[in-house]
MIMIMI-492317 format. One line per 2 residues: for each residue x, z, y of C-alpha. Coordinates in steps of 0.1 Angstrom, whole numbers, plus 5000, padded with zeros to 4 digits. Last residue first. Layout:
residues N
X,Z,Y  ...
***
This chain:
residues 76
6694,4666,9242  6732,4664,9220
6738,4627,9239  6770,4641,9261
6771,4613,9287  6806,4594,9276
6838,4594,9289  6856,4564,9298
6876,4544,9274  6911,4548,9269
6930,4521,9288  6948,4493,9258
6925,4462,9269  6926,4471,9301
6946,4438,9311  6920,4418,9296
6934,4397,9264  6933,4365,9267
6971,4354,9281  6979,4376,9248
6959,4348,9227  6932,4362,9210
6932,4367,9171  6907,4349,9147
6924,4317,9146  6958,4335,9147
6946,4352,9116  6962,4327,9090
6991,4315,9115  7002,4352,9115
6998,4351,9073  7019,4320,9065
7043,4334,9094  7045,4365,9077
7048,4352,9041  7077,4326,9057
7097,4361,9072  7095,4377,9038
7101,4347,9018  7134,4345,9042
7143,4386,9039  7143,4382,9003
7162,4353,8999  7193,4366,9023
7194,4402,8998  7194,4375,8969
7160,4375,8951  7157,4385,8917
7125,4405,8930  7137,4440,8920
7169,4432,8934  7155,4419,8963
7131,4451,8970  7168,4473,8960
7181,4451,8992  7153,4456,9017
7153,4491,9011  7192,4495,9014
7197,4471,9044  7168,4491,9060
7186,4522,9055  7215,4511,9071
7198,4501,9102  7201,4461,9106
7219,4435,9126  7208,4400,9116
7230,4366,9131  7209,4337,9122
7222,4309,9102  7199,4278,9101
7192,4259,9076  7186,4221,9069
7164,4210,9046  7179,4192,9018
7171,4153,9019  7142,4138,9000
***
């Protein structure tokens, strides 16, 4: 079986990012680059877990987000 190939992906982060993500890898044993791919495939593995569950965005009404009206006050 061949190697999968990789590709390289230019990543600009905050500084304090950097720092989190890299004392997380150390912690792990993961290289700083190691830990931010099992990150990215646990997200996927979890995204494509609740996609069957979760609308598409072409689904969603477009008042999804408006506050709801007010309701009658119910206290009688």
């Amino acid at each position: 079986m061949a190697k999968e190939d990789k590709k390289q992906v230019p990543l600009r982060l905050s500084a304090s990012l950097y720092q989190e993500l890299a004392a997380w890898a150390e912690n792990d044993f993961r290289s700083l680059n190691g830990q931010i791919e099992f990150l990215l495939t646990e997200c996927v593995r979890y995204r494509k877990r609740t996609a069957r569950d979760t609308p598409a965005l072409s689904e969603v009404p477009e008042d999804a987000g408006a506050p709801l009206p007010p309701q009658p006050d119910k206290t009688t």
